[in-house]
N, C-alpha and C positions, 0 to 999 in steps of 0.2 A: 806967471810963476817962473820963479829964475832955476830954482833947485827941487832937488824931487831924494827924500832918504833913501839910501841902500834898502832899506825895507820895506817902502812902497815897491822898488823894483825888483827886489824877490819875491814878492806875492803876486807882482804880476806876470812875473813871469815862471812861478808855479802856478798860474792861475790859465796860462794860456800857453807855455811849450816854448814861447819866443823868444831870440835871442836878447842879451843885456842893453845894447844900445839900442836896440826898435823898441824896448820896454821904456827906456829913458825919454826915449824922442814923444814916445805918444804919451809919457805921463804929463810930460812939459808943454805940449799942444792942447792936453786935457785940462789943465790947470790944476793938476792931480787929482782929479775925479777918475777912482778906479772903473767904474762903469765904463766910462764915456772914452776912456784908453781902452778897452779891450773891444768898445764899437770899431773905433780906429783903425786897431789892428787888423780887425777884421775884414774892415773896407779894403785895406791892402792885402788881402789874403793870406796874413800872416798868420793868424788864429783861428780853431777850429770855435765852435758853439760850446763846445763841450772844456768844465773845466778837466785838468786832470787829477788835478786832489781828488775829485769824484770818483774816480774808475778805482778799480779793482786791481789792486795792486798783488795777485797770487805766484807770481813765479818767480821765478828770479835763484837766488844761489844760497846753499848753507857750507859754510869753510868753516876752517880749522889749520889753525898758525900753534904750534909749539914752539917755544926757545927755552931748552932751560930746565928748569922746574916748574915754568909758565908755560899754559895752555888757555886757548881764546876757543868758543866755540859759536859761529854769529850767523843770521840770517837778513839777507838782505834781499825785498820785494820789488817786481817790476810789471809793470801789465804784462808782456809777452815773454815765451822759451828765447824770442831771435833776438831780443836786446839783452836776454840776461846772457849768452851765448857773446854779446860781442867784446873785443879785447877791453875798450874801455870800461866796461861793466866789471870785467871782473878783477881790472887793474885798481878801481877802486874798493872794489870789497878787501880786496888784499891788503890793501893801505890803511881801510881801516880796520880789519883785523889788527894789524900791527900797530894799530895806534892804542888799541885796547890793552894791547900787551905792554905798550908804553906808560899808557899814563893812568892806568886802571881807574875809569870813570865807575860812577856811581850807579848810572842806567844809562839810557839811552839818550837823553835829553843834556847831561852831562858829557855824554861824548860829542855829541853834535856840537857843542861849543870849543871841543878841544882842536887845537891842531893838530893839524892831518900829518901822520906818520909821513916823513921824507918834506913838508911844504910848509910855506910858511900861512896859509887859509886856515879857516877852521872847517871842520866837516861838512856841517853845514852848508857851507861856501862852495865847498868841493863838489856836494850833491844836488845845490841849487843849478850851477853850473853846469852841471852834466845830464841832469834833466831836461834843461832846457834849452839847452844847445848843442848838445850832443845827441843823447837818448832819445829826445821830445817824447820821454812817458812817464810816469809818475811811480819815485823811487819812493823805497821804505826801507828804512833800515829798523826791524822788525824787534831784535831782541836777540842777546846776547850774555853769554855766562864766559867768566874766565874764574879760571883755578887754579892754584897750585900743590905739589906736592913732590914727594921723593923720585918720580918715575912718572910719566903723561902719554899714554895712549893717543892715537887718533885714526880714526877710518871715514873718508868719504867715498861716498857711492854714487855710481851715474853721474860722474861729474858735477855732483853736487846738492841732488834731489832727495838725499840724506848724509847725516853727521852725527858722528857719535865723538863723546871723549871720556876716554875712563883714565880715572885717575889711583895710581896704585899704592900700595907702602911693602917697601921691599926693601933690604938689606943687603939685595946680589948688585954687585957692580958690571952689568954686561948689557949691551943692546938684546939681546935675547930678549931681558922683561919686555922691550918696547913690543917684540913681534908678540909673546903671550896677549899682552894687554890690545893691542889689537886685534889677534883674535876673540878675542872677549867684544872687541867693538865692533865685529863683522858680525857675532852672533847678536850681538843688539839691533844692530840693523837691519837684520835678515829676520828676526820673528819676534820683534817688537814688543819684548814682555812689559807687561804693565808693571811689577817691581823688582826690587834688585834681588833683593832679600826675603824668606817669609816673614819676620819682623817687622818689615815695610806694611805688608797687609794689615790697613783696618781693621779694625774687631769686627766692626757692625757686614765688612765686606766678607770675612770668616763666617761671621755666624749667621749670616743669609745661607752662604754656601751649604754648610752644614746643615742648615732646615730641609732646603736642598735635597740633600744626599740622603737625608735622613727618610724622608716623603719619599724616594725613589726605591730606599732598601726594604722600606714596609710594603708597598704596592707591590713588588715583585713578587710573583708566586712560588718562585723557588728557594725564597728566606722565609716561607709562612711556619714551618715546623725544626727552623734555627731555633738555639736558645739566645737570649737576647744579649748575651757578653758576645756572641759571635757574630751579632747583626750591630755591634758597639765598633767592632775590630773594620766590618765592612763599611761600614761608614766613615771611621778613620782615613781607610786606605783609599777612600775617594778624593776626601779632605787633601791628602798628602799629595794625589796627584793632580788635586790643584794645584798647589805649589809650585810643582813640578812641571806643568804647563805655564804659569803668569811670572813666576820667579827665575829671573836672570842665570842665577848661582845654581840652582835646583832643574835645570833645563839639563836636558842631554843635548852635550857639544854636539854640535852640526858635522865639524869633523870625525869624528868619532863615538856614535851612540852609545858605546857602552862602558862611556865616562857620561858624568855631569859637569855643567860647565866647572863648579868646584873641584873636584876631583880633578879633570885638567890643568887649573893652575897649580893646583898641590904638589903634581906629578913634577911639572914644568922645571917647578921652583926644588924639589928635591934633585933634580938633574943640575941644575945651576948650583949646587948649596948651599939653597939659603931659602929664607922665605919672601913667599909672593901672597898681598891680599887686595880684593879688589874695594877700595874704598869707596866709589861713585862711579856712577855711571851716567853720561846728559847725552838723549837723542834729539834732536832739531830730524823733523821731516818738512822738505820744503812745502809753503803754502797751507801747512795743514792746521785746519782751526780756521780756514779764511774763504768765505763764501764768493764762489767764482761767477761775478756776472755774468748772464749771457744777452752778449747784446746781437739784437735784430742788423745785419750789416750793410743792408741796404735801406734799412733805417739812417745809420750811421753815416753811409757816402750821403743822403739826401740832406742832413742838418750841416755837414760840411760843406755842403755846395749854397745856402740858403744867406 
């Protein structure tokens, strides 16, 4: 076999860690039998047993690229904290951050074919490449939201372990909204409410709640001889501080308790003159949602050495 597609040699070599031309040489000694190329490789101690499309892709980086009126908000997956951590790793998350903001793909699979922000490759290319010749571990670019609007927020945390983007509608022209609206995206990622708004809230997640509260103010021995309009008012004001627990806007600011995070921007926006509203809010927490294997590691050196 004289030739071997670009595609056979990216699967093999997401399939084994190893560089582009030792994937080349053993498909073409193989006669492109992918099996009997990754024996090869092996024989030459180039490939571990293990693929790595298999492993557990949990760590790695969540960023955030504003230009503009444009904001990107992305996560990109790696086995380990030490290769999401290295220059390379996060020179590409940035790249394609920026490519997001370039060519606003449709998902994920759409960006993966775009060229990569600053190069003439496509992502794809970019991330086959750096996987397996660089990184040797198995990349994910996981999901990603871009938005636009009049004003865009961004807050990353722990270099990178969370991400927020709020996106605003305001009518003041100052960098100020930027720091409001960040604040707004420190208090997102510091106590992680489940919605923005109480409008957000479900019915059916309401009027659990409520059954809830309602079961809690009867049982109580010290509403037995309430009249029932004032055990209606008690059960409201539980209701409400649900709210006011899972809802974004209805939180009391971290900075200052004796606002709601609303009320802070209202204040905010009446010292600027003008108004501030917060339109959306998107948290990305790294890895979260993604079952982390635990693998036995002296298991692991013994299938490597075999």
């Amino acid at each position: 076999m004289g030739k071997v597609s670009v595609k056979e040699i990216k699967e093999l070599m997401t399939a084994t860690g190893v560089g582009m031309m030792d994937c080349k040489k053993a498909l073409v000694e193989a006669d492109g039998d992918m099996d009997k190329a990754i024996e090869l490789l092996r024989e030459k101690g180039l490939a571990t047993q293990a693929k790595k499309s298999g492993r557990a892709a949990a760590e790695g980086i969540v960023a955030t690229v504003v230009k503009g009126n444009v904001g990107v908000l992305l996560e990109v997956n790696t086995e380990t904290d030490f290769a999401a951590n290295t220059d390379d790793f996060k020179s590409f998350v940035s790249a394609v951050a920026n490519t997001i903001i370039e060519s606003n793909p449709a998902d994920v699979d759409a960006l993966k074919a775009s060229t990569i922000s600053g190069g003439t490759s496509t992502v794809d290319e970019v991330l086959t490449e750096l996987a397996g010749m660089k990184i040797r571990e198995n990349i994910v670019i996981r999901r990603f939201t871009r938005v636009e609007g009049s004003a865009i927020a961004s807050y990353v945390h722990n270099g990178g372990s969370i991400g927020v983007l709020v996106t605003l509608d305001t009518n003041i022209e100052s960098d100020e909204v930027l720091t409001v609206g960040k604040n707004v995206a420190m208090q997102s990622a510091a106590l992680n409410p489940a919605y923005i708004r109480r409008e957000d809230v479900p019915a059916d997640i309401i009027e659990k709640e409520r059954e809830i509260v309602t079961a809690q103010v009867a049982e109580d021995p010290k509403n037995a001889k309430k009249p029932e309009k004032v055990r209606a008012m008690i059960v409201e004001g539980k209701v409400n501080k649900y709210y006011s627990e899972n809802c974004l806007l209805e939180q009391a600011y971290v900075k200052d308790d004796k606002l709601s995070v609303t009320a802070y921007v209202n204040e905010e926006a009446k010292k600027l003159g003008g108004t501030i509203s917060v339109v959306d809010v998107i948290r990305y927490e790294c890895g979260e949602g993604i079952e982390k294997k635990e693998d036995n590691f002296a298991d692991e050196v013994a299938s490597m050495m075999k």
